[in-house]
Legacy VTK file of the C-alpha trace (Angstrom):
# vtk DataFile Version 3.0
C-alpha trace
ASCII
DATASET POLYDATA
POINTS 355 float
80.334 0.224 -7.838
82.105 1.272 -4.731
85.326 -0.502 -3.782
83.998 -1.601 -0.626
81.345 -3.135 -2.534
83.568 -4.513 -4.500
86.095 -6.108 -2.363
82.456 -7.681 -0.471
81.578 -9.594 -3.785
85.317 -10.976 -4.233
85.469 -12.556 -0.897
81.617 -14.232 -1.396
83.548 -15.675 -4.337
85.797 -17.233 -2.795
83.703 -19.504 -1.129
81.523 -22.090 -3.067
78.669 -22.539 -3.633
78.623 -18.662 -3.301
81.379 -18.287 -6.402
78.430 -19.959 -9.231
76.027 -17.388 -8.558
75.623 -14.637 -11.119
77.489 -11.800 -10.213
74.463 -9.178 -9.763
72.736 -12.107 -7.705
75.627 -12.369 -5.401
75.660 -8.536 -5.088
72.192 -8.646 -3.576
72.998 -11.475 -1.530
75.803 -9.821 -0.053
73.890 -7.229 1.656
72.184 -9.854 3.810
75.332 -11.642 4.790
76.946 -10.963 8.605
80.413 -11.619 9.832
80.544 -13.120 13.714
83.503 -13.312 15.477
84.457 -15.878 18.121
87.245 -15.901 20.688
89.831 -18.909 21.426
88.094 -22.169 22.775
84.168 -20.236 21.900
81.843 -23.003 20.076
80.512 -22.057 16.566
77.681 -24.365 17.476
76.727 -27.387 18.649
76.306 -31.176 17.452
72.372 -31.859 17.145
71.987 -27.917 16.752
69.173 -26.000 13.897
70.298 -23.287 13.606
69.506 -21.817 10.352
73.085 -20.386 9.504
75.542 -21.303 6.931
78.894 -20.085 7.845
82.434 -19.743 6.025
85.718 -19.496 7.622
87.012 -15.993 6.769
90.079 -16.254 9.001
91.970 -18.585 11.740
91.039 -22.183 12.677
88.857 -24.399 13.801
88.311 -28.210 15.379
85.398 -30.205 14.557
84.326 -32.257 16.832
81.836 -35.188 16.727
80.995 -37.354 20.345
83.148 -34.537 22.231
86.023 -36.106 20.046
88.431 -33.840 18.167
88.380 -35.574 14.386
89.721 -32.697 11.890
90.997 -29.215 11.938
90.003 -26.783 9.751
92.488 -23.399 9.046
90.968 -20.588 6.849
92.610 -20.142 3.293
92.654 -23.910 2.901
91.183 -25.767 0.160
88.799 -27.514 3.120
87.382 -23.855 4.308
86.268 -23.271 0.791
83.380 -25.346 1.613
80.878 -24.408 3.956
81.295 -25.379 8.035
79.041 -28.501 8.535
75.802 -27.150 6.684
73.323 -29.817 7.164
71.057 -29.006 9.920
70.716 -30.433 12.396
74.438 -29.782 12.687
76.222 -33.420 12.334
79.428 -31.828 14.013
80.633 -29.468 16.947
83.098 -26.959 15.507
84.931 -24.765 18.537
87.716 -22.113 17.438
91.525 -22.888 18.000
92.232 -19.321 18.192
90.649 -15.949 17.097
87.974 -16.505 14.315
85.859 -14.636 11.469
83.190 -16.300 9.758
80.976 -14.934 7.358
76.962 -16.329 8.327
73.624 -15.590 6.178
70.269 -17.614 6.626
70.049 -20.724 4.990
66.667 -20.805 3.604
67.663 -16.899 2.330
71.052 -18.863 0.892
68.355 -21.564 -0.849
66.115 -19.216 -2.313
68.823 -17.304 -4.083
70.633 -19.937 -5.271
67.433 -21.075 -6.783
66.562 -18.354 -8.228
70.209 -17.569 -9.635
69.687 -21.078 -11.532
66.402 -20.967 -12.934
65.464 -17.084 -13.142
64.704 -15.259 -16.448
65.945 -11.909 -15.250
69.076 -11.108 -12.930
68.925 -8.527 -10.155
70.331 -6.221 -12.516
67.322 -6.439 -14.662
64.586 -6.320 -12.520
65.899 -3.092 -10.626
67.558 -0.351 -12.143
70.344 1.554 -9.880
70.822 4.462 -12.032
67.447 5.539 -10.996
68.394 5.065 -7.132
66.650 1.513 -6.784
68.529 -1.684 -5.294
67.770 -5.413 -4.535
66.858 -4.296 -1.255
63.028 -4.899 -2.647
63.781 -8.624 -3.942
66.083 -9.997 -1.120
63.212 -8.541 1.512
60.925 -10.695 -0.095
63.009 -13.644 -0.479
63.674 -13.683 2.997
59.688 -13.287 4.340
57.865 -16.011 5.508
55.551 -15.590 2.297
58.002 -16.014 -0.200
59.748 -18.476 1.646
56.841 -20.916 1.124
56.317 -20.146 -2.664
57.627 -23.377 -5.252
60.920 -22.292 -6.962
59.053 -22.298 -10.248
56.245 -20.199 -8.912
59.097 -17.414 -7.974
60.606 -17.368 -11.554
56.793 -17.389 -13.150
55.801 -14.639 -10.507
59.755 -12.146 -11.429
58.949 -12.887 -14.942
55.514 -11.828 -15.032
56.061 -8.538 -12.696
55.605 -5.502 -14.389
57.243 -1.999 -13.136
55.541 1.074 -12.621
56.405 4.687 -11.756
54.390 6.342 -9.174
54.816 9.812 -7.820
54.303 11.413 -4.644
50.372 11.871 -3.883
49.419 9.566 -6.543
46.594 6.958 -5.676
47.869 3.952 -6.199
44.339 1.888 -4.988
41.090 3.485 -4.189
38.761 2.222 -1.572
35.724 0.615 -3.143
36.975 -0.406 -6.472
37.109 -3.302 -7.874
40.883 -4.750 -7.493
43.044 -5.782 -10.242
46.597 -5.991 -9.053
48.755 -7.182 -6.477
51.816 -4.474 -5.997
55.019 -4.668 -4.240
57.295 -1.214 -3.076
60.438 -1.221 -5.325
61.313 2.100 -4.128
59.596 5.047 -1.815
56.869 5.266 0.571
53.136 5.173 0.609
50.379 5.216 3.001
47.374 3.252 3.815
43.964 4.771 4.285
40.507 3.164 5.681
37.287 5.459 4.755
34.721 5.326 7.614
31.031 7.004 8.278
33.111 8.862 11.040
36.277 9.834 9.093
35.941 10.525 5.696
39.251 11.602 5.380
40.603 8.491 5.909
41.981 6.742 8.952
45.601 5.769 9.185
46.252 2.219 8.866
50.140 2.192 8.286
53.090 3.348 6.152
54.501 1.048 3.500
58.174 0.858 2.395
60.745 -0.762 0.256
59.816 -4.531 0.013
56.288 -4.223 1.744
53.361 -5.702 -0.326
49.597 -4.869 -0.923
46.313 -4.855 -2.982
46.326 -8.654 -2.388
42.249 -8.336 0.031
40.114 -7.873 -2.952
41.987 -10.406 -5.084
41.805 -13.233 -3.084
38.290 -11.934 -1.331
36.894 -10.796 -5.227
35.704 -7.515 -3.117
36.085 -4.406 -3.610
39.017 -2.699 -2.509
39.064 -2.077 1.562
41.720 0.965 1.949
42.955 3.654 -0.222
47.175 3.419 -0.857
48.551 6.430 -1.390
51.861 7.642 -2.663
53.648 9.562 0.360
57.001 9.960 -1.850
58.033 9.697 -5.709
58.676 6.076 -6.448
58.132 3.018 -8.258
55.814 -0.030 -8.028
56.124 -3.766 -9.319
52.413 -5.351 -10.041
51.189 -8.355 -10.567
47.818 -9.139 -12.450
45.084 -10.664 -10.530
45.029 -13.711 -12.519
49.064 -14.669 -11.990
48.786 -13.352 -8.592
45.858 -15.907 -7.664
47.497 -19.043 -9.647
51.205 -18.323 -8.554
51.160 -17.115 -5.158
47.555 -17.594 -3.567
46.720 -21.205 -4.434
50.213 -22.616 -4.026
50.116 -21.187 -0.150
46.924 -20.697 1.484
46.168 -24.238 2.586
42.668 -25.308 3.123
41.417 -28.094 5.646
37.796 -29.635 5.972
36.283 -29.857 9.377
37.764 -32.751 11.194
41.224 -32.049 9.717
40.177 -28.198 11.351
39.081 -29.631 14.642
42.730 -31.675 14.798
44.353 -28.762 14.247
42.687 -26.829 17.031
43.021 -29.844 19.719
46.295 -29.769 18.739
46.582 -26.079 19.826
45.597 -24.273 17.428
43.032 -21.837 17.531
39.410 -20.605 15.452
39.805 -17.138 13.947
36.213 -15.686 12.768
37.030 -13.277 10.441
33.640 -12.011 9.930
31.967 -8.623 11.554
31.115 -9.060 15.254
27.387 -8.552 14.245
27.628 -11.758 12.185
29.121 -14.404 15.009
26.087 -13.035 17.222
24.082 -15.349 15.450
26.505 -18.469 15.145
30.162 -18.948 15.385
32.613 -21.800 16.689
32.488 -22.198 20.524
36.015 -20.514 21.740
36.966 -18.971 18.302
38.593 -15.196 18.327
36.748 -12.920 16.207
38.442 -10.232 14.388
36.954 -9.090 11.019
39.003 -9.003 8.296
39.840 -5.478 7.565
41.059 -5.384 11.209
43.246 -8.284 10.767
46.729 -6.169 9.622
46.246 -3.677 12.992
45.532 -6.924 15.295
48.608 -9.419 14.862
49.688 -8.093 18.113
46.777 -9.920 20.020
48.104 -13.118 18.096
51.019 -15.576 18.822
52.791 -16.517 16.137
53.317 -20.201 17.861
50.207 -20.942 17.807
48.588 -22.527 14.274
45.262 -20.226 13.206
42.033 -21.954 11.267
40.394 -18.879 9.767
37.127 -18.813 8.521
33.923 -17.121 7.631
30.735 -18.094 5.869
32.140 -18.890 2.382
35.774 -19.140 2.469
36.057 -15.945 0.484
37.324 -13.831 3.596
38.897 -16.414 5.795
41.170 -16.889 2.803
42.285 -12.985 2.375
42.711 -12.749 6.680
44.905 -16.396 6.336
46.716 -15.234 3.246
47.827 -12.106 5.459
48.980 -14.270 8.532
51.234 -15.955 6.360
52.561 -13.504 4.750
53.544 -11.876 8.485
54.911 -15.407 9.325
51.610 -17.177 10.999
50.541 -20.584 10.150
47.476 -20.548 8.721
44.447 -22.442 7.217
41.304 -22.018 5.575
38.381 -24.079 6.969
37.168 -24.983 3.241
33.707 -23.781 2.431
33.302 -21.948 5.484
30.363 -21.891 7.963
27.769 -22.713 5.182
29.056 -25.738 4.219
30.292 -26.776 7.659
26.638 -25.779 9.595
25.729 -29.628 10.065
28.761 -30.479 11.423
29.178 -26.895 13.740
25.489 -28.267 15.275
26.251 -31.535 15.693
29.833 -30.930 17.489
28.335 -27.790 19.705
LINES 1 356
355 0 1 2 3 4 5 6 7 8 9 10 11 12 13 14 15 16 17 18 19 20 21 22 23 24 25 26 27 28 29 30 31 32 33 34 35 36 37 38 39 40 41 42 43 44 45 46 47 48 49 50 51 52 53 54 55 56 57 58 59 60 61 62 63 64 65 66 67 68 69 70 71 72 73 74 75 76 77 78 79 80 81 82 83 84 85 86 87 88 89 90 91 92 93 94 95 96 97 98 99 100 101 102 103 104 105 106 107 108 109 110 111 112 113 114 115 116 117 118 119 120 121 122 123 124 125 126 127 128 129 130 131 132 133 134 135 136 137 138 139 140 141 142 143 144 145 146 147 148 149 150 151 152 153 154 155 156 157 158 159 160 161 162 163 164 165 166 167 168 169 170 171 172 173 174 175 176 177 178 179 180 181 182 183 184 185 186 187 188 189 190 191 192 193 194 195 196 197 198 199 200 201 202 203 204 205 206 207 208 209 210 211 212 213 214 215 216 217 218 219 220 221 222 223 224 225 226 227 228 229 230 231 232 233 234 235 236 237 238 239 240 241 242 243 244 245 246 247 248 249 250 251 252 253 254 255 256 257 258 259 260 261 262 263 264 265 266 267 268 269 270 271 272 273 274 275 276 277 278 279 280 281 282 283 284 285 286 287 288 289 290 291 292 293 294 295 296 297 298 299 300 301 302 303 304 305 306 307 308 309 310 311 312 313 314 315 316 317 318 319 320 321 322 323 324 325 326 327 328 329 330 331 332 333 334 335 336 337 338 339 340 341 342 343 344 345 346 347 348 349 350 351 352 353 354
C-alpha cells in the first residue's frame, strides 16, 4: 500500500462515523471522497439547502449560523469537528468559513450504502477483489454509487455480494452469444469488452458500445426470458462477477422494477410522465397508447439521449415481459420507471374505452 494511500485512510479515520468502517471498506471509500476549499467569509452551504454532501472539517474554522444568527464556532482538530458539519438534509444550519478552509465531501447516499454494507456484509472489499491480480474496488464503489444500486434493500446488496461468483475471461472470449438462451447477469471487475447486435444486413455484428470496469450486462433475456439480443465480447484479458438468473430476478429485478395498473399509469402520465412502447414499430401500427414514444427494446440502450431523465417513463408492451427489461434499463441509467402491469393484453378494455 502506497504511503499516500496510506496517509488518505488515517485522516478518514479520524473522523467518525468514517473511523468504524472496516479498514479495506474505508480504502474503497476513500477513492470517492473530494476535498473543497473555501476562502474567508465563502458559505459551505445554506440553511434549507439538499445538497447531497457530507463534509468534515480538515483544517481552519467555521460559524454556524441558524436565522442569519451566529450560534457556535467550529475550529478543525477539535473534538466538535470530529463529527460531521450539519448532515441532515435539508441542511438545519448555515455554516460560512472564518478564515481559509479544507473540508473533505463524498455523497451521502454513496456514504449510506457503504456504511451499510461495512455492517452487514459477508465479504470485505478485500475479499471480493483481489489486488495482486491488478483488480480494485473501483468495480464495487461504481455500483454503489449508480442509480440501480442505490435503490436495492441493504439486505438485497449483502444477498446479491454473497452470492456473486468470479470469473476469468480473456481477451476475444465470448462472454454471451446472441440467440441463446440467458443464464447470468455479469458485472466488469476488470478489462474491457464489447457489445455486438447480429442483423440480416451485418452479420458481423454491429457496434452497440464498449463496456468497462463497473458496467453491467446479460440482464434483457433474464428479465424478458428471451433469448439473448447481442453478443459480449472480451476486447481485453479480464475478469467477470455473475450472478445466476434465479438470484438476479429475486434480489435485484423484483425489489426495483415497479409495476402500476392502468389508472395508477394514466396518473402518472397526467402528472408528466410519459408512455414508452417498447415494442417493434410494426406492432404499435395496429394499436398503441395515443401520444406514447415508441422505441423497441433492443434500441432502448442507443436511445436514452432522446429521453429526459426528469421526466417519469410508463413502459410497456403486450405482456409485460419487454416493458420490464426496457424499464429495468432506465433505472439502471438513472430514469424513473414503471411497468404498466400485464401490458396491452390485459389493459385492451380499458386502452378502448379511454381512446
Amino acid at each position: 500500500m502506497s504511503a499516500e494511500r496510506s496517509s488518505a485512510i488515517q485522516l478518514l479515520k479520524s473522523f467518525a462515523p468514517l473511523d468504524r468502517l472496516k479498514r479495506e471498506n474505508l480504502a474503497a471509500l476513500a477513492k470517492k471522497v473530494t476535498v473543497l476549499r473555501f476562502s474567508a467569509g465563502q458559505t459551505l452551504f445554506s440553511e434549507g439547502d439538499l445538497d447531497a454532501r457530507t463534509l468534515w472539517l480538515v483544517s481552519g474554522a467555521v460559524e454556524i449560523l441558524q436565522g442569519g444568527r451566529t450560534v457556535r464556532s467550529v475550529r478543525a482538530g477539535t473534538d466538535e469537528a470530529h463529527a460531521a458539519l450539519c448532515p441532515a438534509s435539508p441542511r438545519s444550519s448555515t455554516a460560512r468559513a472564518l478564515e481559509p478552509v479544507r473540508c473533505l465531501s463524498i455523497d451521502s447516499e454513496v456514504l449510506d450504502l457503504v456504511l451499510t454494507w461495512d455492517q452487514t456484509g459477508v465479504y470485505e472489499v478485500s475479499e471480493l477483489c483481489a489486488e495482486s491480480a491488478g483488480e480494485s474496488g473501483d468495480w464495487m464503489t461504481t455500483l454503489l454509487q449508480s442509480g440501480l444500486f442505490r435503490r436495492i434493500p441493504p439486505a438485497n446488496l449483502q444477498a446479491i455480494f454473497s452470492h456473486l461468483e468470479r470469473v476469468p475471461v480473456a481477451a476475444q472470449e465470448t462472454v454471451i452469444r446472441q440467440g441463446e438462451e440467458g443464464d447470468y447477469f455479469y458485472i466488469i471487475l476488470s478489462g474491457k469488452a464489447l457489445v455486438t447486435r447480429e442483423t440480416p444486413l451485418n452479420r458481423a455484428g454491429l457496434k452497440l458500445a464498449e463496456l468497462t470496469v463497473g458496467d453491467t450486462f446479460g440482464e434483457d433475456a433474464l428479465i424478458a426470458e428471451t433469448p439473448r439480443n447481442a453478443t459480449v465480447r472480451m476486447l481485453t484479458d479480464g475478469a467477470l462477477m455473475r450472478l445466476g438468473k434465479r438470484h438476479f430476478r429475486e434480489l435485484m429485478n423484483d425489489p426495483l422494477v415497479q409495476r402500476v395498473g392502468w389508472e395508477r399509469a394514466r396518473e402518472i402520465v397526467a402528472r408528466g410522465g410519459r408512455w414508452l412502447d417498447t415494442r417493434l414499430p410494426a406492432e404499435c401500427q395496429a394499436y398503441a397508447i395515443e401520444g406514447a414514444i415508441n422505441i423497441p427494446l433492443y434500441f432502448i440502450r442507443m436511445k436514452l439521449a432522446l429521453l429526459d431523465r426528469h421526466t417519469p417513463y410508463v413502459a410497456y408492451c403486450d405482456t409485460g415481459r419487454r416493458s420490464s427489461a426496457a424499464a429495468y434499463i432506465l433505472i439502471e441509467r438513472g430514469f424513473e420507471a414503471y411497468v404498466l402491469e400485464g401490458g396491452l393484453n390485459q389493459n385492451i378494455t380499458a386502452l378502448r374505452r379511454s381512446a
